[in-house]
N, C-alpha and C positions, 0 to 999 in steps of 0.2 A: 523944962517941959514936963507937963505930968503925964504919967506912964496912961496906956489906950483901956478903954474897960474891955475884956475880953467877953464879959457875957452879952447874948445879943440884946437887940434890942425887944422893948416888950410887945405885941401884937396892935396893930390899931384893932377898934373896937369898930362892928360890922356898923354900915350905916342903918339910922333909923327906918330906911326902908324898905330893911328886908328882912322877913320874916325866917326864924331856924326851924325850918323842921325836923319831925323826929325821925331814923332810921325807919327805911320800908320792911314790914314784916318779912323769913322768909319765905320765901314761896312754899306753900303746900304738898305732898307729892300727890297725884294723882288718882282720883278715886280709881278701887279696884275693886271686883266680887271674892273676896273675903270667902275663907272656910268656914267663919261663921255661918255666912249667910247660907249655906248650903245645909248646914247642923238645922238651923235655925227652919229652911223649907223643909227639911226630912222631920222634924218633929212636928209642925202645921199640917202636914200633910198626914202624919201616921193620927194625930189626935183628932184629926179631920173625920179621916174614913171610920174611924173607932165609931164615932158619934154616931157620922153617917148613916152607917152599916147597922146598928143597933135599933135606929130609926125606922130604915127602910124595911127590915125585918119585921116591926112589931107592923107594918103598914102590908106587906105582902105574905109575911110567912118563912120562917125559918128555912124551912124544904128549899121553896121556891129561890131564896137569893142565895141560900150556899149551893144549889145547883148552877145557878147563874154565874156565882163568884169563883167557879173551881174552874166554868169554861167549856169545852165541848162541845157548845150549842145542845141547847136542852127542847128547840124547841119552844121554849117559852121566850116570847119577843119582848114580852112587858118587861117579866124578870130581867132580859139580857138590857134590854133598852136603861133602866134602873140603874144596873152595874155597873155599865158603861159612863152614863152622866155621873152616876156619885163619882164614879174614881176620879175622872178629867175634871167635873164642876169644881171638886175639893182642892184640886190639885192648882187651879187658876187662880183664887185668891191667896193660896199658900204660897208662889209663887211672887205676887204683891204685897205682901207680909214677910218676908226674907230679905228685901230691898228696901223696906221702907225705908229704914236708916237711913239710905243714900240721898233721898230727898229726891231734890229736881233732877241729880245725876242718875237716879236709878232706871229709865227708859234708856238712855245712853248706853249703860251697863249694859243692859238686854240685849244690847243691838238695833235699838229702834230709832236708823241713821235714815237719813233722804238714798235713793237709789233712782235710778234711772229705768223710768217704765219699761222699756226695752228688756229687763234683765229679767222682768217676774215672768215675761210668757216662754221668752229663752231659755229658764230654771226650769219651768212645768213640763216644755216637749224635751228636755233633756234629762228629766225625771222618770219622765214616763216612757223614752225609751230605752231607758237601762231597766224600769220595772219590767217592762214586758218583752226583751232579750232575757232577763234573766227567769221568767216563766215562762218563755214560749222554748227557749234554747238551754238554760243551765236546766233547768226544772227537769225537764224531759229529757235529758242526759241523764240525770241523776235517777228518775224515775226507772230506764231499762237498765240499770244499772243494781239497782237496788231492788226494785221490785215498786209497786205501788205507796207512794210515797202521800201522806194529807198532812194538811197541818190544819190544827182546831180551830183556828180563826175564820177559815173558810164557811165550815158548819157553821158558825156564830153571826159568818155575817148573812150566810143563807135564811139561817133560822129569823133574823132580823128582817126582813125583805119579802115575804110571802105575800103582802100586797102594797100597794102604791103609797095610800098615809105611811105604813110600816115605812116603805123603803126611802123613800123623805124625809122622815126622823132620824133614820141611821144616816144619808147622810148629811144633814146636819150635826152629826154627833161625831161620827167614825171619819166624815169627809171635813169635816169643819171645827170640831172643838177637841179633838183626839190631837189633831196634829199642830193647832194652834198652843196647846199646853206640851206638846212631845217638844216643840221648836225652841219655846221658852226655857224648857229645864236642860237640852243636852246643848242646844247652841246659842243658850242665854247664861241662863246661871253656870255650868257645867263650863262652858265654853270660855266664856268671862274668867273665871277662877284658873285655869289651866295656860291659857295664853298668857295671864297677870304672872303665873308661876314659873311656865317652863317658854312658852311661846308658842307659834301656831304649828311648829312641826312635832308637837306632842298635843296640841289641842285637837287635831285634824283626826288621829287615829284613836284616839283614846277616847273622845265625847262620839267616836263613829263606835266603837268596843261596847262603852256603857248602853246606849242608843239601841245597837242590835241586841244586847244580854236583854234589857228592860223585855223583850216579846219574849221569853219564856225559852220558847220551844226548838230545839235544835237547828232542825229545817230554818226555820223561820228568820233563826239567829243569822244562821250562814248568809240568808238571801238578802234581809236587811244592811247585814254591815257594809259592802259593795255603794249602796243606797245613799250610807251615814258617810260615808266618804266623800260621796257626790255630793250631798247637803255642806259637807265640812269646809268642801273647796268653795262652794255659790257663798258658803257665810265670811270667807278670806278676801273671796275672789274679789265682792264687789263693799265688804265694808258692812254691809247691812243685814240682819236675820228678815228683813221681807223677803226676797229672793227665795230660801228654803221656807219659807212660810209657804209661800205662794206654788212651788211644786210639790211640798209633801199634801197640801191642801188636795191639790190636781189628781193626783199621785191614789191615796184614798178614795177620792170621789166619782175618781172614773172604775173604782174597783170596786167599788157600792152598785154603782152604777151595774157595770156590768153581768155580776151577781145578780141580781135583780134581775134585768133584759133574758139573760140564759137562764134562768131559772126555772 
């Protein structure tokens, strides 16, 4: 008897009708907002207003836009009105220009997700009642406490308002294109980049931190970050930056608004 062949046999060969395809790519990871993209808006934005500013100057007058650009209310509505659009106008494109890269994904990035109508007028009276606890109650605590307390914003938006066109403009600017670009940089790009990094329990305080420094002014700091907290939770809460769109919106425009009426 002859001895078994120990090696196996050889494979049949697949039938003719089926085709081999090749191994599936792997998967991708996940677009994220990149420290680039933030590099990337802070030099769009600084080359922006350089130009800007250069422009608007030789158009109005040295005096007139470095009094407008230091802040204080001067007074001058044109100039303030100027200052106002350059900064935010420049700041919206740059903003659009820091994401291109992402393509089709870069609204996503932003936060610009489906929401449930219900949540945008929920955001605004919930906006606007911790705006107006915290100047009708923290304000004036602080005020007998301290002594007579302003902050320059106020002069600014007064100085803006002294009549009707005027106060229309402002808030289309200060109620409507101020907080449309605030929304985008601290709970779009900002937002995006920190939750990719660390998650939302450092995104929540930290894009509310940068959010409140951006106003300058100490007061103003303190009362806004309360504010950026409450936006931080509406941007978690429901998945979407409409929602803080939609009361910082509120939020501004009823404080245009009301400046004006009592004025």
């Amino acid at each position: 008897m002859a001895p078994s062949d120990p090696s196996p046999p050889d494979p049949a060969p697949p039938p003719d009708n089926v085709v081999a395809f090749p191994p599936l790519p792997a998967a991708s990871p996940p677009r994220r907002v990149r420290f680039l993209d933030l590099v990337a808006f802070a030099l769009v934005l600084g080359g922006g207003i350089f130009v800007a500013s250069i422009a608007a100057m030789a158009w109005l007058g040295l005096d007139r836009m470095q009094a407008a650009m230091a802040g204080g209310g001067t007074g001058d509505a044109g100039a303030l009105m100027v200052a106002t659009a350059l900064c935010f106008g420049v700041a919206l494109p740059a903003i659009g220009i820091a994401v291109a890269r992402h393509g089709r994904a870069a609204p996503g990035l932003l936060g610009f997700a489906p929401v449930h109508p219900g949540w945008l007028w929920r955001a605004a009276l919930m906006v606007l009642a911790l705006s107006v606890f915290l100047d009708q109650v923290v304000l004036r605590i602080l005020t007998a406490i301290f002594g007579d307390l302003k902050m320059s914003v106020g002069d600014m938006v007064a100085a803006m308002t002294t009549d009707t066109p005027q106060a229309l403009l402002a808030v289309l600017l200060i109620g409507g294109l101020a907080p449309l670009v605030e929304e985008l940089v601290f709970r779009g790009l900002v937002w995006g980049w920190l939750t990719g990094r660390w998650g939302v329990r450092v995104a929540i305080p930290v894009s509310s931190g940068l959010f409140a420094l951006a106003h300058v002014e100490p007061l103003h700091v303190a009362l806004v970050f309360p504010i950026g907290l409450l936006l931080g939770w509406l941007r978690w809460r429901t998945g979407s930056i409409w929602p803080p769109i939609a009361a910082h919106v509120a939020n501004n425009a009823f404080a245009v608004i009301a400046t004006w009426a009592l004025g």
